[in-house]
Steps between C-alpha positions, in 0.01 A plus 500: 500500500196245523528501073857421504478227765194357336719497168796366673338185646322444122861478356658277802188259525493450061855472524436256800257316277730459204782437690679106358778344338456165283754334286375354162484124422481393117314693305263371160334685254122586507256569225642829411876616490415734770369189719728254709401268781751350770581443863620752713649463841426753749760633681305709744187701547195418293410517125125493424339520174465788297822621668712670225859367570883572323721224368860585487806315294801478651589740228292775668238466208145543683178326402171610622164315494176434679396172661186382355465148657647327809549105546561313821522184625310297277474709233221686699485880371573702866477861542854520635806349585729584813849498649664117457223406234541406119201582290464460118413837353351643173691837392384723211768739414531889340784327276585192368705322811645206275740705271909567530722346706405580820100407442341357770588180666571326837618698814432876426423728755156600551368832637191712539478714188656831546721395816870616473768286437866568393501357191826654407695311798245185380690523162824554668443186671386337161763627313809360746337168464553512141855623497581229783319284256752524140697210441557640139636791391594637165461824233220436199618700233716738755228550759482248860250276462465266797327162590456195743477168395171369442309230748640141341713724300802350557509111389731242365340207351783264442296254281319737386059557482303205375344630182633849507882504493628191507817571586748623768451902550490778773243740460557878690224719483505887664207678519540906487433713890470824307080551505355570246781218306341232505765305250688200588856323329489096483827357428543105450842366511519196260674174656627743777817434712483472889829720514597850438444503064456774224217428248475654146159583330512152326459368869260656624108620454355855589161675517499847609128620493201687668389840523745802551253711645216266629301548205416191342439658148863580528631113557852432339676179452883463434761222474558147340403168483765166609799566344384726192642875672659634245637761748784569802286427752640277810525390831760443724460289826755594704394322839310093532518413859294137541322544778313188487390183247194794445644822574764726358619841556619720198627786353615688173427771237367545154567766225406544162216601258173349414281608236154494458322163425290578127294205334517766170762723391781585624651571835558849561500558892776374783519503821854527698549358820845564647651449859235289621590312768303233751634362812372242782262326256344244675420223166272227568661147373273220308732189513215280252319556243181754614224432377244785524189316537693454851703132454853581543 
């Protein structure tokens, strides 16, 4: 009895002892690609260093690594941080933490290594977000493929870019929510309407490109340069409501093929998108002439 109790108290006090939660801040790459540095807010309980700690994704994709160094107030190394403090922190890794989609960045969950957590309902979680988050839906080549429009990826530069496009055009751009995708469409509209209007390839500009898969060796490109298609592709926008002299809010759908972009030989591979649809697009409006080295 006096072996188990002995044992008993061990496990409670070194779970005691490890027992915190800390939320990540940005994270930046060390010396090695096992190595990051960054703050960390802690949540509650006390991290000290040394302590071997997990890093979870919202995807429920787990990172573990050891604290090597601890930075205070004053960039002064400490031994440890507590509950309601924000330390800077030196992790080395068992993998590298800076690769797929879900690699390490600002406000993951941080446990002691080895401490339970439902990742599944963490993914669950993650997972509703994204589907809550598709404002553009459509089949690629028969199968969904869904995406969300990109930060700034909705603009309407009525007098065009300064140096870039000098010219009246709407640029759409949806980025792909099915991990490990990690493609993205760009349409520009040429001298775009501010009503409900169908545009033809010789209207319009597309890039379709990225990796399928998230491996970069496997990087594709497809589409056409202003006005030079040579294919069915198009887009419809079936909804411009003028919200204000710099906001809009639209919607429509595209269809068609684009094939691969070659700089030799000939083009043998297409791409289908059909029933894709976007809705509520918020569009930011430029009424001058931008100018990216930031005169408008």
């Amino acid at each position: 009895m006096k072996i188990i109790t002995i044992a008993i108290f061990f496990i409670s006090f070194h779970s005691f002892a490890q027992t915190f939660t800390a939320k990540t801040g940005y994270m930046y790459l060390g010396e090695k690609e096992t190595e990051l540095n960054g703050g960390m807010e802690i949540k509650n309980g006390t991290i000290k260093k040394g302590d071997k700690i997990d890093i979870y994704a919202p995807t429920g994709r787990k990172f573990t690594a050891v604290i090597t160094r601890i930075s205070g107030e004053g960039n002064r190394e400490v031994s440890q941080i507590k509950a309601g403090e924000y330390g800077y922190f030196d992790l080395k890794f068992t993998e590298n933490p800076s690769t797929g989609k879900d690699y390490i960045t600002k406000d993951y969950k941080v446990y002691p290594a080895g401490f339970k957590v439902n990742s599944s309902e963490m993914k669950a979680d993650a997972d509703a977000k994204t589907a809550a988050s598709v404002n553009f839906k459509s089949k690629l080549n028969g199968k969904t493929w869904n995406a969300k429009v990109n930060y700034k990826g909705a603009s309407f530069w009525k007098k065009g870019v300064k140096g870039l496009l000098e010219k009246p055009y709407l640029q759409l751009q949806f980025a792909s929510l099915q991990t490990p995708d990690e493609r993205l469409i760009t349409i520009q509209v040429l001298y775009p309407k501010e009503t409900p209007a169908k545009y033809a390839s010789k209207d319009l500009e597309v890039n379709f490109s990225g990796t399928p898969d998230g491996n970069t060796a496997h990087t594709e490109m497809y589409g056409f340069v202003s006005g030079k298609g040579n294919t069915d592709f198009s887009l419809e926008i079936t909804k411009w409501q003028k919200v204000s002299a710099t906001k809009a809010i639209i919607s429509g759908k595209i269809s068609g093929d684009l094939k691969e972009v070659k700089l030799l030989g000939t083009q043998k591979q297409i791409h289908r998108f059909s029933d894709g649809v976007f809705e509520n697009v918020e569009v930011e409006v430029f009424n001058e002439v931008y100018d990216l080295m930031g005169k408008k």
